[in-house]
PADOBA-766016 format. One record per residue (C-alpha): x, y, z; residue in three letters; residue number from 1. Coordinates in pm, 1 decimal. Example, Ala and Ser with C-alpha at 12.3 -4.5 7.8 and 13.67 -1.06 7.14 Angstrom:
(atom (1230.0 -450.0 780.0) 'ALA' 1)
(atom (1367.0 -106.0 714.0) 'SER' 2)
***
This chain:
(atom (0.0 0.0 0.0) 'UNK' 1)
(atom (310.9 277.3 137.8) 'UNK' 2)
(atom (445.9 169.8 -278.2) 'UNK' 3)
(atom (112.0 230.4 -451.1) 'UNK' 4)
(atom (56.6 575.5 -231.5) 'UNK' 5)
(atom (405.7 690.2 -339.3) 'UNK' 6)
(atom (352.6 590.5 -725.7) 'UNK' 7)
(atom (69.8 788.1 -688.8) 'UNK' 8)
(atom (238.8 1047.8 -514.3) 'UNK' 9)
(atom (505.8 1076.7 -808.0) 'UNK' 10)
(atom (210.8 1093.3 -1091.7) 'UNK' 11)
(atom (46.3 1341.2 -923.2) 'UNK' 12)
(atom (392.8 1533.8 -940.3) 'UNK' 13)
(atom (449.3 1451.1 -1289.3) 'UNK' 14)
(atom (122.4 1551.3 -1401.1) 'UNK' 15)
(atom (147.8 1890.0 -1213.0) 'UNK' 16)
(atom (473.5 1940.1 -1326.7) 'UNK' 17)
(atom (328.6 1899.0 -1693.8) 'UNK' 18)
(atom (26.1 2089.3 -1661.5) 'UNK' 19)
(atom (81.4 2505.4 -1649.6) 'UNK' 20)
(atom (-136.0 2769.8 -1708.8) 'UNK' 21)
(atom (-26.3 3043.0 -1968.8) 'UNK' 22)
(atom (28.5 3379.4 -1876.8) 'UNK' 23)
(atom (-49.9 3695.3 -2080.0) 'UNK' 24)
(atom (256.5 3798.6 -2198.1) 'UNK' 25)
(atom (218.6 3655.6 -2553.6) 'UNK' 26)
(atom (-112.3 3733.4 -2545.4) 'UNK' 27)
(atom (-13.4 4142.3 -2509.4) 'UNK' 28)
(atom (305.0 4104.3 -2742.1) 'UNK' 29)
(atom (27.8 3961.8 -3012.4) 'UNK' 30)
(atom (-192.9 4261.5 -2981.4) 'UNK' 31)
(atom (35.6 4521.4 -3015.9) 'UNK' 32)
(atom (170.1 4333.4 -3357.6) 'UNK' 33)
(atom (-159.7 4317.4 -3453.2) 'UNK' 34)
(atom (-216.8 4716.1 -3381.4) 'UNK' 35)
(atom (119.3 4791.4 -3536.3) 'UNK' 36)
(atom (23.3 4601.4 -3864.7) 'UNK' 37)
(atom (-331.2 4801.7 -3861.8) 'UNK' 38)
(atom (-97.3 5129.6 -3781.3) 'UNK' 39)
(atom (97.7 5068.6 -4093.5) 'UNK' 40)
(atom (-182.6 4967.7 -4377.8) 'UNK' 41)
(atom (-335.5 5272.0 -4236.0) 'UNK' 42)
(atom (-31.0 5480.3 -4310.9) 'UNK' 43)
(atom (-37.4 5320.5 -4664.3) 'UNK' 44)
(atom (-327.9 5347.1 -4748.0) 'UNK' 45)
(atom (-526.7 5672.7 -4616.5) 'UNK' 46)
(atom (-164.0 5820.6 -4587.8) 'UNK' 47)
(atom (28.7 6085.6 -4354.6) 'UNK' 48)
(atom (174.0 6410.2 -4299.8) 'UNK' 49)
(atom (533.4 6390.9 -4212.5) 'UNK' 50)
(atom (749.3 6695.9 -4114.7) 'UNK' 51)
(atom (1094.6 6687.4 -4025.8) 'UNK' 52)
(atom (1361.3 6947.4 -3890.7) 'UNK' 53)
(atom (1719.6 6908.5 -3941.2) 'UNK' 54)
(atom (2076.8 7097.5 -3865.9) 'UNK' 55)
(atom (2377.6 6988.6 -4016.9) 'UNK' 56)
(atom (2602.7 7259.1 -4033.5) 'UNK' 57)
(atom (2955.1 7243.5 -3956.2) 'UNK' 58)
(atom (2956.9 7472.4 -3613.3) 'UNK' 59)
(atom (2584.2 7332.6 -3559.4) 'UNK' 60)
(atom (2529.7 7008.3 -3307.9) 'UNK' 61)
(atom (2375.5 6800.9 -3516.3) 'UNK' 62)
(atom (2037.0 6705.3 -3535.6) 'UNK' 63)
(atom (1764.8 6513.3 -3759.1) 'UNK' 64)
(atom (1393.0 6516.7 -3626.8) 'UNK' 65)
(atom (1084.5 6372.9 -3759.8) 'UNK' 66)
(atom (698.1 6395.8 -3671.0) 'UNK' 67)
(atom (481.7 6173.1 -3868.5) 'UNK' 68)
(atom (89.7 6217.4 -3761.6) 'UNK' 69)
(atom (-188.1 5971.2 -3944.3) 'UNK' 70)
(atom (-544.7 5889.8 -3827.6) 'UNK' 71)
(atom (-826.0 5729.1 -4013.2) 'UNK' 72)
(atom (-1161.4 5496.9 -3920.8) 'UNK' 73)
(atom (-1105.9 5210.5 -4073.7) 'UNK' 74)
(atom (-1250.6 4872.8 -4115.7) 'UNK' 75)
(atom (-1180.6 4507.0 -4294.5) 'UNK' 76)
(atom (-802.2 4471.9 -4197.7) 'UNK' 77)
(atom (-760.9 4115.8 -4158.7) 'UNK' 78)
(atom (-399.2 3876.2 -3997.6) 'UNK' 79)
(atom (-318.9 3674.9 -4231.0) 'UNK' 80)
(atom (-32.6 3495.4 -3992.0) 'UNK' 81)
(atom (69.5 3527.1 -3693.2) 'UNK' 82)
(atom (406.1 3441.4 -3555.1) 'UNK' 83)
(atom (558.2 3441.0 -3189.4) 'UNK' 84)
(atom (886.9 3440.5 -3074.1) 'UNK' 85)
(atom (864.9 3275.2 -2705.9) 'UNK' 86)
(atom (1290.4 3327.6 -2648.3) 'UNK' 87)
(atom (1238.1 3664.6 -2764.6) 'UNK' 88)
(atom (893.1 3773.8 -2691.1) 'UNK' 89)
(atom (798.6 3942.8 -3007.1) 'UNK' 90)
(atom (526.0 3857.8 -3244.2) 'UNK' 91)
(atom (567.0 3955.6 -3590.2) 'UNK' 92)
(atom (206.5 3943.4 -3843.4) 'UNK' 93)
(atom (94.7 3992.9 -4158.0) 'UNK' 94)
(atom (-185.0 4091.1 -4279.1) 'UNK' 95)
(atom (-395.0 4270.2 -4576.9) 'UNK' 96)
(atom (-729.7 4494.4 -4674.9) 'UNK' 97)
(atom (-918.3 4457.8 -4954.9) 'UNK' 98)
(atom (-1005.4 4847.6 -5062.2) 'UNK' 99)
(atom (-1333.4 5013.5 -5177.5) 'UNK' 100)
(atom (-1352.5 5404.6 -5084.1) 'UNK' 101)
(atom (-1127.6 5569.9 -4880.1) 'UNK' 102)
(atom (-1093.0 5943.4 -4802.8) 'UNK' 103)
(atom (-725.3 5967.9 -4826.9) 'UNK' 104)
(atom (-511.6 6221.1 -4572.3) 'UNK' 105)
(atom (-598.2 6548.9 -4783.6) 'UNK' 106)
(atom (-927.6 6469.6 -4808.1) 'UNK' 107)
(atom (-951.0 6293.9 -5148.8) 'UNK' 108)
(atom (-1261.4 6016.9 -5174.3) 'UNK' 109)
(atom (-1066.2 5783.1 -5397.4) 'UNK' 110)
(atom (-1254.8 5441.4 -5532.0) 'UNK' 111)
(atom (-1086.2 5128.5 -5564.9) 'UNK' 112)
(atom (-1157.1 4771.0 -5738.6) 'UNK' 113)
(atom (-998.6 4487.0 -5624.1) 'UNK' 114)
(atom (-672.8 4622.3 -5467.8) 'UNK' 115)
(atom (-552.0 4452.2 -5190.7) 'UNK' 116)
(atom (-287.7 4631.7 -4953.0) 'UNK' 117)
(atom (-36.6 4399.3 -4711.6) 'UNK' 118)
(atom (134.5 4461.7 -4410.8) 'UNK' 119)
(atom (329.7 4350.3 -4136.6) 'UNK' 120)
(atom (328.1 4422.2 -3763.5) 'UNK' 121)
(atom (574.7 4391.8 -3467.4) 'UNK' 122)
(atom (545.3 4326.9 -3094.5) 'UNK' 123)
(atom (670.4 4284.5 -2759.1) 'UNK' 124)
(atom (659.1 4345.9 -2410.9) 'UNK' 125)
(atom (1020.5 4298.8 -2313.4) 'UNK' 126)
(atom (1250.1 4553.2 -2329.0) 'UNK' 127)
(atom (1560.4 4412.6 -2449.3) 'UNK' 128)
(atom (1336.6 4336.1 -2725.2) 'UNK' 129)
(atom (1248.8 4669.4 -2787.8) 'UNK' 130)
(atom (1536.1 4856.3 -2968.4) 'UNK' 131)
(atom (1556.5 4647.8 -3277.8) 'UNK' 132)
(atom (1200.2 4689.2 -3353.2) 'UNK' 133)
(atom (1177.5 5108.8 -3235.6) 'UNK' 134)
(atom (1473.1 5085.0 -3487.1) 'UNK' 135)
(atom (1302.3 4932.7 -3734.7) 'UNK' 136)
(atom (1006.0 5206.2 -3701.6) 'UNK' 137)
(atom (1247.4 5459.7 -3698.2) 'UNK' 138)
(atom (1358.6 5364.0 -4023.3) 'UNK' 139)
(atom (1023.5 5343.1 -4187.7) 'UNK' 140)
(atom (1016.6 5745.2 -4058.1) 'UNK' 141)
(atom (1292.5 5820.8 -4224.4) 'UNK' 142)
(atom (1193.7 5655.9 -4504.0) 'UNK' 143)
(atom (843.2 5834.5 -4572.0) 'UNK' 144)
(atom (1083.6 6175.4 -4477.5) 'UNK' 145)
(atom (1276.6 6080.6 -4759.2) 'UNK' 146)
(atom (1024.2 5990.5 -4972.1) 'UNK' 147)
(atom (850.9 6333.6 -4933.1) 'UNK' 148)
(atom (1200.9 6551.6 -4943.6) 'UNK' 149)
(atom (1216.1 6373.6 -5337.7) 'UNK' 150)
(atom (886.5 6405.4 -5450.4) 'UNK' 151)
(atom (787.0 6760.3 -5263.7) 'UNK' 152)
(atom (1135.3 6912.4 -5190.6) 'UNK' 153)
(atom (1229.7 7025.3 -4863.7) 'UNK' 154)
(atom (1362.8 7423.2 -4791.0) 'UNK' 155)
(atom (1683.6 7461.8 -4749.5) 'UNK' 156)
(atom (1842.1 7793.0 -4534.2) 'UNK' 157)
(atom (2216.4 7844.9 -4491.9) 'UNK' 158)
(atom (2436.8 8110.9 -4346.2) 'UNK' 159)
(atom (2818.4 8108.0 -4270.9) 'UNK' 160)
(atom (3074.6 8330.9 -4195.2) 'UNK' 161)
(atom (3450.3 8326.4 -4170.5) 'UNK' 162)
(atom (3721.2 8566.1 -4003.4) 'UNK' 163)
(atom (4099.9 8536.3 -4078.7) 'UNK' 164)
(atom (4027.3 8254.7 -4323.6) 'UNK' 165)
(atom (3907.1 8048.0 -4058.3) 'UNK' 166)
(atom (3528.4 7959.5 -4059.2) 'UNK' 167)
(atom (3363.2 8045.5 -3750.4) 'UNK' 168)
(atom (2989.7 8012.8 -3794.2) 'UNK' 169)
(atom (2856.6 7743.2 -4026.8) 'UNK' 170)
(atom (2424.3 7672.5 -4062.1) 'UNK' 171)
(atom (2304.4 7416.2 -4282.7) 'UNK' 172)
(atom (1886.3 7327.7 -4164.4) 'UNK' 173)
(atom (1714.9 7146.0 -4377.5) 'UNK' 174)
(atom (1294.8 7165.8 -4365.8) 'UNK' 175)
(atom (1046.9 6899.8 -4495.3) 'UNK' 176)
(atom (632.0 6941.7 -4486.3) 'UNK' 177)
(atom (421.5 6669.1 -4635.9) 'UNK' 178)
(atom (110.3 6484.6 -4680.5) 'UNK' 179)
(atom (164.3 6166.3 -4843.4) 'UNK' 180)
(atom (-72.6 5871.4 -4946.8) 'UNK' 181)
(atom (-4.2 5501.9 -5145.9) 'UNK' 182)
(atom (384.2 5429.6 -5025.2) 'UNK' 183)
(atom (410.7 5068.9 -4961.3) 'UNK' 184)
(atom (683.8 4872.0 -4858.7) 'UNK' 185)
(atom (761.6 4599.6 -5113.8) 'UNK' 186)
(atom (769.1 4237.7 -4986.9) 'UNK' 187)
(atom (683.8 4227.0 -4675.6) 'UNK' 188)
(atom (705.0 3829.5 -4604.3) 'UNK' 189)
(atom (953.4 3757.3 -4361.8) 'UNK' 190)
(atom (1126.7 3477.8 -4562.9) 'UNK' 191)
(atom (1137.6 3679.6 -4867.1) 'UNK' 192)
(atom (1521.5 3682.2 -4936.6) 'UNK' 193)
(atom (1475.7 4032.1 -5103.4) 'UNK' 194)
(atom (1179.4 4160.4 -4818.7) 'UNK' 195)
(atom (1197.5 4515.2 -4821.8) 'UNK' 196)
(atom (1267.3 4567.3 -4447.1) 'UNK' 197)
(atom (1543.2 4416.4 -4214.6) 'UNK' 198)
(atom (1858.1 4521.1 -4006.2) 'UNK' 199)
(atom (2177.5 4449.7 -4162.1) 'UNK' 200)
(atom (2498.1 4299.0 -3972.2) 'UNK' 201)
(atom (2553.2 4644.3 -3754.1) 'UNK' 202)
(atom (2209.2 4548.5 -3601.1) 'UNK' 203)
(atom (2066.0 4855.9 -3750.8) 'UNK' 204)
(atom (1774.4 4842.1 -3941.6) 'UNK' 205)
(atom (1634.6 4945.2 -4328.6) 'UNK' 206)
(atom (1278.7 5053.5 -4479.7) 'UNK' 207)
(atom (1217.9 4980.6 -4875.3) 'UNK' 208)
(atom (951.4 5250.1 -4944.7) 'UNK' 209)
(atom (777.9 5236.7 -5329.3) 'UNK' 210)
(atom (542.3 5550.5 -5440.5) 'UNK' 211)
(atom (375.8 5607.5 -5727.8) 'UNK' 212)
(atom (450.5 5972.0 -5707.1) 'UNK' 213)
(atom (95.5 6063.9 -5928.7) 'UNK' 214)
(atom (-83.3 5994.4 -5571.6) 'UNK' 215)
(atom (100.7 6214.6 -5350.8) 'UNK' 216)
(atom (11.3 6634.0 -5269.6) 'UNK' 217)
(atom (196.1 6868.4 -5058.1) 'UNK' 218)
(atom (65.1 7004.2 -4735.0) 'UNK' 219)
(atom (-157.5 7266.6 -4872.5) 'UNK' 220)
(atom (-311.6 7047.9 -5133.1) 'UNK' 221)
(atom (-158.6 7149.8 -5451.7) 'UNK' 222)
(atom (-71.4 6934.9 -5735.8) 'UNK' 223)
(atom (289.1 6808.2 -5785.5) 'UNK' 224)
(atom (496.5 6854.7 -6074.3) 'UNK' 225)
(atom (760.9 6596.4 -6059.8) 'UNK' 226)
(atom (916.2 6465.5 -6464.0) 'UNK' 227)
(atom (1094.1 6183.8 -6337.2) 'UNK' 228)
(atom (963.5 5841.4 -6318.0) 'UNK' 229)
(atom (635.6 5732.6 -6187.3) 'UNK' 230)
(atom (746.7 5491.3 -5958.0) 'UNK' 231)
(atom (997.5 5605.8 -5676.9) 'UNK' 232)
(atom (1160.6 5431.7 -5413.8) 'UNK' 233)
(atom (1326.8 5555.5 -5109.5) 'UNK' 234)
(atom (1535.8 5349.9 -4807.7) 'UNK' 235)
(atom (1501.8 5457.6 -4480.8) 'UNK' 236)
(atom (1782.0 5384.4 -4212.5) 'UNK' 237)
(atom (1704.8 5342.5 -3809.2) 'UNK' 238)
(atom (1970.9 5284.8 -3511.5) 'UNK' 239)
(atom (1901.7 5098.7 -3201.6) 'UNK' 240)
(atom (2160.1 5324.4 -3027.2) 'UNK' 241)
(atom (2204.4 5681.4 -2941.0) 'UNK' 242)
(atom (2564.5 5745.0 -3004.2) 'UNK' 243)
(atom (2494.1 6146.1 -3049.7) 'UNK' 244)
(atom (2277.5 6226.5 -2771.5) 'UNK' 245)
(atom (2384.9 6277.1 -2381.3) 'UNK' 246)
(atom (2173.2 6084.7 -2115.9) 'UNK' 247)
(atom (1934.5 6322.7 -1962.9) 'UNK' 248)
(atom (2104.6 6389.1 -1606.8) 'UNK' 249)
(atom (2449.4 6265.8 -1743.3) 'UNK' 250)
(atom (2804.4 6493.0 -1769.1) 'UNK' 251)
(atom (2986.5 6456.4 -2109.5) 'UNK' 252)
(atom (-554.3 3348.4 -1872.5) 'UNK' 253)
(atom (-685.4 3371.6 -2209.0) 'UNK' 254)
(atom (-653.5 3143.4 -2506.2) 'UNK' 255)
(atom (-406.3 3189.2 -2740.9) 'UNK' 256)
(atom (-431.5 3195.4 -3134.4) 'UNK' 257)
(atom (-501.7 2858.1 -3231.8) 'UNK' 258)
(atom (-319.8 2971.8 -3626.8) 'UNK' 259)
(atom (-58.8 3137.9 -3401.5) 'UNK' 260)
(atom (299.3 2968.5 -3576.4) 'UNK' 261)
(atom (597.7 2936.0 -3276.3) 'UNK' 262)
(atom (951.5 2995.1 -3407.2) 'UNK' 263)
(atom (1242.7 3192.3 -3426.5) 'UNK' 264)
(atom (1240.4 3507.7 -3581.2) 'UNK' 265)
(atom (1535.3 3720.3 -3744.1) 'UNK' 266)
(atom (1481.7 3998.6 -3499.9) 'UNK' 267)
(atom (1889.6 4120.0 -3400.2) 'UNK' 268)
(atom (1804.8 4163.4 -3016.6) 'UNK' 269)
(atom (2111.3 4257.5 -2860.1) 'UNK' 270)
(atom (2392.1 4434.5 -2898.8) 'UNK' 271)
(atom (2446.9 4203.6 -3257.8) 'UNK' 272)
(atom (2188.6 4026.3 -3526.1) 'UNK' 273)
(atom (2161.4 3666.4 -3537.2) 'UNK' 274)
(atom (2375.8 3446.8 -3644.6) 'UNK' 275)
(atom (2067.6 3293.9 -3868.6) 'UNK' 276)
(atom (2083.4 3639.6 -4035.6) 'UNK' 277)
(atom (2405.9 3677.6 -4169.8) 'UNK' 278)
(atom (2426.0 3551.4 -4556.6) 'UNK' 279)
(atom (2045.1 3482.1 -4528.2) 'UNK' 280)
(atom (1942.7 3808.2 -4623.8) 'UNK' 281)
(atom (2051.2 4090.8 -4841.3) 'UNK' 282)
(atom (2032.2 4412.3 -4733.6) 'UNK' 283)
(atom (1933.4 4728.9 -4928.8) 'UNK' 284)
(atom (2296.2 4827.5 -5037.6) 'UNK' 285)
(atom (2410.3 4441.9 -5083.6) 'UNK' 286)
(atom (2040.0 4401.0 -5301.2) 'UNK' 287)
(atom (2153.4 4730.6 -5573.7) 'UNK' 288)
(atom (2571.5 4601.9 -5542.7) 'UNK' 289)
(atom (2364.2 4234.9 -5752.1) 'UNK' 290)
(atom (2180.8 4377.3 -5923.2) 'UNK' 291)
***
């Protein structure tokens, strides 16, 4: 009887041992990937106003800054797939919306047939996950910054001066105002050896942004002359560290997905990408050297 209690004992133990509930960690990580993917179709599709700010002068501190502002209702986004990281915690999604009419960021009612728009998403709740993917979305700022600075133009104001052949005050700023609609980063899947988003080896991370520059207006509305081609692409570039910038204060249970797929993903968290990344992917630069 004292063998049979203590077999019963150890079952009881195993089973227990076996048996855990889930927390809601993955559960969070999936909803803001699902939020970021519905952030970014919106940004594609209805559009946004970007306006950035920059000093590059040689007797300037340098500085770069960007404010991108988009907002829409919108309805019929659908997640394709769904992907979770449990090492990492990130999720990473795709997903798409089949278009009828939109009012686009200047106002435009524009009709569609048949067009669907894809996009991804990214999330996580941890924060040494964090910088690879706020560098990622930096990038994709930059990018639509770029993209409006080469369709729009950006003002440019300079003023120097110089006393016993030596330079003493040098201002280069640099000003961009947009509203942009229709950019869309090009292959999105994240085994697409040629996906138009990434980090390269440095950890730091790239945006592929296409426009087809006859859907695009300036801030007050007006038309856009631009001769060159119809299609334009841009890349964008984001760091996970501040190397320029000194430290404020410093001197000098729910159910989970059931389609929800559990594996690695490329994401470079740390201070270097994966090793799983290195001759896997091309990056922007590497993509136009082959081509």
């Amino acid at each position: 009887m004292k063998l049979k209690g203590v077999l019963i004992l150890i079952l009881a133990l195993l089973l227990t041992a076996s048996f855990s509930f889930a927390g809601n960690r993955q559960l969070m990580s999936e909803k803001i990937a699902e939020q970021d993917l519905k952030r970014n179709i919106v940004e594609m599709v209805i559009g946004y106003k970007v306006k950035s700010e920059g000093q590059y002068g040689l007797t300037q501190t340098p500085e770069y800054k960007i404010k991108e502002k988009a907002g829409a209702l919108i309805k019929g986004i659908h997640v394709e797939k769904m992907i979770y990281d449990k090492d990492k915690d990130i999720a990473f999604c795709t997903g798409y919306i089949d278009l009828g009419d939109v009012i686009n960021v200047v106002g435009e009612r524009m009709s569609f047939k048949n067009v669907r728009v894809r996009g991804y998403g990214f999330g996580t709740t941890t924060p040494t996950s964090k910088p690879p993917l706020m560098a990622l979305r930096a990038a994709l700022l930059n990018a639509y910054d770029e993209m409006a600075a080469k369709i729009v133009g950006e003002r440019i104001s300079s003023y120097s001066e110089t006393e016993n052949f030596i330079l003493t005050k040098d201002i280069n700023k640099a000003k961009v105002c947009a509203a942009i609609y229709g950019a869309y980063i090009p292959n999105i899947d994240i085994d697409d050896p040629n996906r138009g988003w990434g980090w390269d080896e440095s950890g730091n991370a790239f945006v592929r942004l296409r426009l087809d520059v006859r859907k695009v207006r300036d801030i007050l509305g007006q038309n856009i002359r631009y001769t060159g081609p119809n299609v334009v692409e841009v890349i964008g570039r984001g760091a996970q560290n501040d190397e320029l910038s000194t430290p404020q204060g410093a001197t000098g249970g729910s159910q989970l997905r059931d389609n929800t797929q559990y594996r690695s993903l490329p994401v470079p968290v740390g201070t270097s990408p994966d090793k799983e990344l290195k001759g896997k992917y091309k990056s922007p630069d590497d993509q136009i050297r082959h081509q």
